[in-house]
Each structure stands twice: as structure tokens, then as C-alpha cells.
C-alpha positions in Angstrom: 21.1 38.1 28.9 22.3 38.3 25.1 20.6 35.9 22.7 20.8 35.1 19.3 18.2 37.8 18.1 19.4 41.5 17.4 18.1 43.8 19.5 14.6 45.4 19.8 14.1 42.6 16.6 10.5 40.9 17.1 9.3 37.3 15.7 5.9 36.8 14.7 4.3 33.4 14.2 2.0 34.1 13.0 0.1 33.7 9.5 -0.9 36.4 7.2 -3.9 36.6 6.0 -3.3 35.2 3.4 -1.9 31.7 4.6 -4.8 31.7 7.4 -7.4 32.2 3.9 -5.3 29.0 2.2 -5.7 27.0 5.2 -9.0 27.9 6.0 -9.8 26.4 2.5 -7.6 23.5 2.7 -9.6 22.9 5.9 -12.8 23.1 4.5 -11.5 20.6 1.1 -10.0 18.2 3.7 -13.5 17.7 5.9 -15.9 18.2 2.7 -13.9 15.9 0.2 -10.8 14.0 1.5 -13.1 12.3 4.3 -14.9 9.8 2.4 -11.8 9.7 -0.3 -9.6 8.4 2.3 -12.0 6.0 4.1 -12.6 4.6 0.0 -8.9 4.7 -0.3 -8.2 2.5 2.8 -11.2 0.2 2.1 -10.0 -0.6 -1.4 -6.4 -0.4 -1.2 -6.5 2.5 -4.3 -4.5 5.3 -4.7 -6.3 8.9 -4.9 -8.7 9.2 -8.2 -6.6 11.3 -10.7 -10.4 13.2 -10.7 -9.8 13.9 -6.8 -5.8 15.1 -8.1 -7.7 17.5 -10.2 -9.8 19.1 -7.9 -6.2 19.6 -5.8 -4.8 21.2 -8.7 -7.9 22.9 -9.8 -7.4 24.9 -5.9 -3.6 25.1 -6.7 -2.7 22.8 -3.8 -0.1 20.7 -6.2 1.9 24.0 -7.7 2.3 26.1 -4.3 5.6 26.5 -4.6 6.0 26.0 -8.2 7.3 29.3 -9.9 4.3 31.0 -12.0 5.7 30.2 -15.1 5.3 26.6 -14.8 1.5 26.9 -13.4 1.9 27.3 -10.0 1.0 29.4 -7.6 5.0 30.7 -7.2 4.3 30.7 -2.8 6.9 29.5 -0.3 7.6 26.5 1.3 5.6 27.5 4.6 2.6 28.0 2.8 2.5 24.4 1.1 3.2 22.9 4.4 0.0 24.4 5.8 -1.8 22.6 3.2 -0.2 19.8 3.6 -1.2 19.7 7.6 -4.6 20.4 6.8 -5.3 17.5 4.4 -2.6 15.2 6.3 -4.9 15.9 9.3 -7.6 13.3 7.3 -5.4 10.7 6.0 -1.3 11.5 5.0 -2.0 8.6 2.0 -4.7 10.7 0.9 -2.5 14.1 1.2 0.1 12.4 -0.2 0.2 14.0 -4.0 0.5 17.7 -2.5 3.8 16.3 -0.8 5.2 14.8 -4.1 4.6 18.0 -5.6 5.4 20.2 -2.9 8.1 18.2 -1.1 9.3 15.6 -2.9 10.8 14.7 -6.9 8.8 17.1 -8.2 11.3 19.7 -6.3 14.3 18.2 -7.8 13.0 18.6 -11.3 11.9 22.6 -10.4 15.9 22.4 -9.6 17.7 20.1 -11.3 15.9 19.5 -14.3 16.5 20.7 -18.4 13.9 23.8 -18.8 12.2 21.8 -21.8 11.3 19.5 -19.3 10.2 21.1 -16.7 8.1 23.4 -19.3 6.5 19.8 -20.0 6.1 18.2 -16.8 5.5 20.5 -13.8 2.2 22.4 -15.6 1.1 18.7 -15.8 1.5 18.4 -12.4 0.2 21.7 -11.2 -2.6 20.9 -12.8 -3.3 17.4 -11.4 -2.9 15.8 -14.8 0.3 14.1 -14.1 2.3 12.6 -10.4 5.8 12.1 -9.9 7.5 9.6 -7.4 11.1 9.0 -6.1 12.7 5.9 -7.1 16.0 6.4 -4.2 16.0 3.5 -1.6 17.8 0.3 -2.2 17.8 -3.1 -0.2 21.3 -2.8 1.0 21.6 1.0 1.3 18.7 2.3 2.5 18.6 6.0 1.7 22.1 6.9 1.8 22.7 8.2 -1.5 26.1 8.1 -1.2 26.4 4.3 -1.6 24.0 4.1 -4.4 24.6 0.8 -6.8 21.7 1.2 -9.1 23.7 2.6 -12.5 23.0 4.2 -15.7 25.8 3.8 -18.6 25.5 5.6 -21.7 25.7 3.2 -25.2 25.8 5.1 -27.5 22.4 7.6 -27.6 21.0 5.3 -25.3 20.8 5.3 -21.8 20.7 1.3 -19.7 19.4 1.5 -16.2 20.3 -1.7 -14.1 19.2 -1.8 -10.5 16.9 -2.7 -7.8 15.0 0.0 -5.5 13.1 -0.2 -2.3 10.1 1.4 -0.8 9.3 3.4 -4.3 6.3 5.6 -3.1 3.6 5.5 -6.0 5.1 2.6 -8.1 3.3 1.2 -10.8 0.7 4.4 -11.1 3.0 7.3 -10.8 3.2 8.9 -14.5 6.6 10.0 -13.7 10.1 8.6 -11.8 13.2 10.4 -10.2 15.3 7.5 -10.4 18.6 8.4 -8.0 21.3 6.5 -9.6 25.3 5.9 -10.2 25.7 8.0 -13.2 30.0 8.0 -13.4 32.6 5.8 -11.5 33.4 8.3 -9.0 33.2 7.2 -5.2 30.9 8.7 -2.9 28.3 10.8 -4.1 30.4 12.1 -6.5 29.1 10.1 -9.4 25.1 10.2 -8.2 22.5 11.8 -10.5 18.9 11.2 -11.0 16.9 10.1 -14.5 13.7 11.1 -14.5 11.7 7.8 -16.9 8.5 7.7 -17.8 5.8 5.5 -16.8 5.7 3.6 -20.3 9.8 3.4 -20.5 10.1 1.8 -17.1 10.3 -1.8 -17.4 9.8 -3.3 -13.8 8.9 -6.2 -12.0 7.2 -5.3 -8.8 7.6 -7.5 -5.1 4.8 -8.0 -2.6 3.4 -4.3 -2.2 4.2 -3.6 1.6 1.4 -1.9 3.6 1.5 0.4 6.3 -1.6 1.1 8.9 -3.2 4.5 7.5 -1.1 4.6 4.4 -2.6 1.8 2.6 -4.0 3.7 -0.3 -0.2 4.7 -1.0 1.7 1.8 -3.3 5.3 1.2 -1.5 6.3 -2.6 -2.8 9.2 -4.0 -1.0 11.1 -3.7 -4.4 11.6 -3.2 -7.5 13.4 -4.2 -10.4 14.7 -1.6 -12.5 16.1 -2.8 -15.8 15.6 0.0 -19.2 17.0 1.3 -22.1 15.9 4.7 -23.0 17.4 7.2 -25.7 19.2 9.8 -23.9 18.1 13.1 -24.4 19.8 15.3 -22.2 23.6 15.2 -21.6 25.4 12.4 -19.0 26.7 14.3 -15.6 25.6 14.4 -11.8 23.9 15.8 -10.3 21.6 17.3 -12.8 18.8 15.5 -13.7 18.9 13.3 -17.5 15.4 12.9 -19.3 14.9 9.9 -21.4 
């Protein structure tokens, strides 16, 4: 019976030795460190201690994928998912900063973003020095990205951000935000882009922070307000990411 494979091709599942080394020592971090992080974490409601961040960063767990040349460790997507597993295996709030870097915005700055600022903000992040979340969701779209209302519109060499957002992973003690957002008048997802905004240029009012059993140490409020005006230093046009 033909299949899908060419013939006489084998498929190995296998890990090198070199992804069996990795997880062996994300193993070891996960039971020695993250146990008593993540039972502090859900006690107190806190996210992970930026010191705990550095000791991820310090063992390259928050650059895996990350070229090199930005401070990572320039691996492949399989290998930061068998870090991720490890430490998810303790508590996924508590592995949750190797998936922003790994998984989540942090990716769409590797490939969206200006080099200046990815020269700026990934090492940061390898490092453990600095977390990005994703500001997407919105109360009457959900996730699809396609429907997005939340807009930006240039004035001048300013950029005003009017929205609200939903379930905003991190909010409120994330350094960084990958704010999806209507950037043009086009329909669809046509006119989508991101902003990536700083902590300190975010002006927000955050809802009720909504909890979720065995994530609790991870901020997700119900919503949040998004109203800023930022000087625009990267040019206006979807999809690529604009820095202010």
C-alpha cells in the first residue's frame, strides 16, 4: 500500500542529544526551582519574580529560538517546545514567559518588527530583563483578527490608539505590548497591523482581573481600555509592526 512517505525514507522521533541534554536540564530547573515558585505564585496571586525570569534567561530558556544575533540561542521551534513541556509540567502560569518569548509577540517582533527595535528589545528579553504580552482579543470579536475595531490614526508625528481589548495576558506588568489594531480603512484584515507600546506610554484602565484555576499567577483582566498618543517612529502600514 502506497503512503505519503517516499520509499525506503525512515522517520525518527526521536531527540538528539542535544534536545534530550536541554530537557534534561529544563527537568531538573522545573522540580528544583519552579515548584515552590509556582505554589508562591498561586498563593499570592503574583506573577513570576523578574529574578526567577533571569535565571530562565540566564539557562537561555527565553531566546531558544531567537537568532544569535539578538542573544539567543538561534534553535528551532521543537526545541523551545520541549522546554516549554518541561516547566508547563509544574505550573503553565509559571512557564508562562518562555511561551511569550518563544511562542507568542515576541515572535511577531523577531518577524515583523524594524531591526532597531528588535536590536533593542529581544536581547532584553533573552536575557530575562524585559516580557512582552499580546494585546489582540476584543469583547465583541474575540480573536478574529479580521474584525478588529481597536484603531490607530496617524496626526501628524503622532500616533492615537482608541480601543478596548480582552483577555490581555500579562497586563499591567508586562514591560512591552503587541497591540493588534485597525491601522488603514481597508476591510478585512487588509488594514490590521500591530504597535508594539511600552509599558510607561500605555495609558489604561484595567476591569476585574479574571482568574483561571492553575493560572492565577498570570494577570488576564476581563478588559482593557486602551486610549494613547505616542510619537510615531516607524512608518504607518500593515502588517509590519509600528514602534512608538
Amino acid at each position: 500500500m502506497g503512503g505519503w512517505l517516499l520509499p525506503d525514507t525512515e522517520m525518527s522521533f526521536r531527540l538528539s542529544p542535544q534536545q534530550e541534554e536541554f530537557r534534561d536540564t529544563a527537568r531538573k530547573f522545573a522540580r528544583d526551582v519552579l515548584t515552590d515558585v509556582a505554589a508562591e505564585c498561586e498563593r499570592t496571586g503574583a506573577p513570576v519574580s523578574a529574578d526567577v525570569r533571569r535565571k530562565m534567561g540566564e539557562l537561555g530558556f527565553l531566546g531558544i529560538n531567537i537568532p544569535e544575533q539578538y542573544g539567543g540561542l538561534g534553535g528551532g521551534k521543537i526545541d523551545s517546545l520541549i522546554v516549554l513541556e518541561e516547566l508547563a509540567k509544574i505550573s503553565p502560569a509559571a512557564a508562562f514567559p518562555v511561551f511569550e518569548s518563544n511562542c507568542g509577540p515576541t515572535q511577531t517582533l523577531l518577524y515583523a518588527a524594524p531591526e532597531w527595535l528588535k536590536k533593542k528589545i529581544l536581547p532584553q528579553v533573552c536575557s530575562g530583563d524585559y516580557m512582552v504580552s499580546v494585546a489582540m482579543s476584543e469583547p465583541d470579536t474575540g480573536t478574529a483578527m479580521t474584525d478588529l475595531t481597536t484603531r490607530a490614526e496617524r496626526k501628524g508625528d503622532k500616533l492615537v490608539i482608541n480601543g478596548t481589548k480582552r483577555w490581555c495576558s500579562g497586563a499591567g506588568y508586562s514591560e512591552g505590548y503587541v497591540l493588534y489594531c485597525r491601522l488603514e480603512d481597508k476591510p478585512g484584515g487588509a488594514g490590521v497591523g500591530a504597535v508594539f507600546l511600552r509599558k510607561t506610554r500605555l495609558a489604561s484602565a484595567l476591569a476585574a482581573r479574571k482568574n483561571s484555576w492553575g493560572f492565577t499567577a498570570f494577570t488576564t483582566p476581563k478588559s482593557i481600555w486602551i486610549t494613547s498618543r505616542s510619537r510615531l517612529k516607524t512608518s504607518l502600514s500593515p502588517p509590519a509592526v509600528c514602534a512608538t
